[in-house]
C-alpha positions as CSV (number, residue, x, y, z in Angstrom):
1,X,13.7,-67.2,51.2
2,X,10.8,-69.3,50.8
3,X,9.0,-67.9,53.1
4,X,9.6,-64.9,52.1
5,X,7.9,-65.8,49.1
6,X,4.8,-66.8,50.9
7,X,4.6,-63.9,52.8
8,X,4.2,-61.6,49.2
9,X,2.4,-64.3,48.0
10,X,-0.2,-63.9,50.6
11,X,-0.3,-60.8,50.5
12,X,-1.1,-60.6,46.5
13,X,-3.4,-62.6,47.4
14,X,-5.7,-60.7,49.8
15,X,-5.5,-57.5,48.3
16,X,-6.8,-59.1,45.0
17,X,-9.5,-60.7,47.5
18,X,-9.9,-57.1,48.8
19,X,-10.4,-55.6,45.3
20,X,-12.7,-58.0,43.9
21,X,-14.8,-57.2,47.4
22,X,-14.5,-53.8,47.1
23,X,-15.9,-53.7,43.1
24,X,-18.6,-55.9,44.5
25,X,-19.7,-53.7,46.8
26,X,-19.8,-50.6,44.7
27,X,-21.2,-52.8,41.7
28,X,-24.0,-53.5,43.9
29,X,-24.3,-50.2,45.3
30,X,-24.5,-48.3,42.1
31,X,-27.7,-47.1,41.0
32,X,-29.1,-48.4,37.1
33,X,-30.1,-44.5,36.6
34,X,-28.0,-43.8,33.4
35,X,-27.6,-47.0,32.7
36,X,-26.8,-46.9,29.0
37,X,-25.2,-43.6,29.0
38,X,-22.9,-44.6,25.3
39,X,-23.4,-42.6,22.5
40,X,-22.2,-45.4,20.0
41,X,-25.0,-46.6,18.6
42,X,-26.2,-50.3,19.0
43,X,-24.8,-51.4,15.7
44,X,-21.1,-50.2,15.8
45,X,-20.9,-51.6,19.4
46,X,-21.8,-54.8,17.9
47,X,-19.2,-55.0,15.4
48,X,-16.8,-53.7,17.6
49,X,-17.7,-56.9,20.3
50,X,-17.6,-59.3,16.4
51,X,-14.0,-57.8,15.9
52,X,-13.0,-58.4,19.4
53,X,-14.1,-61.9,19.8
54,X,-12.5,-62.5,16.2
55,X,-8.7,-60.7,18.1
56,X,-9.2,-63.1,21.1
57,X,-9.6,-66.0,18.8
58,X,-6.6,-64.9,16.1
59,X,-4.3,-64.5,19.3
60,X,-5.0,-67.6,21.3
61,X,-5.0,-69.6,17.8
62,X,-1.3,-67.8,16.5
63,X,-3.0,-66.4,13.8
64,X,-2.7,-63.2,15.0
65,X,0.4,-61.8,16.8
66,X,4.1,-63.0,17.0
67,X,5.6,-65.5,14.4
């Protein structure tokens, strides 16, 4: 049984080594042409990143979230 657990185990573990190659590769193979390509304008993406920083901060605190 345990090594049955290693086995999946090991297998998680190179296909997550297999994605994070694979969006290297294509990260780096993608062109900047079109780079900012977002219609929001500069200002609401900023206070959508404020908002998001202030979830990440209310969850990991318990401020936000379940009792």
């Amino acid at each position: 049984m345990v090594r049955l657990i290693l086995i999946v185990a090991f297998i998680a573990v190179v296909a997550i080594a297999i994605t994070a190659l694979v969006g290297t590769i294509v990260s780096v193979t993608q062109t900047t042409v079109g780079k900012d390509t977002d219609n929001m304008p500069a200002k609401f993406r900023r206070i959508t990143y404020v908002l998001l920083v202030v979830l990440l901060f209310g969850v990991t605190t318990g401020w936000l979230g379940a009792a």
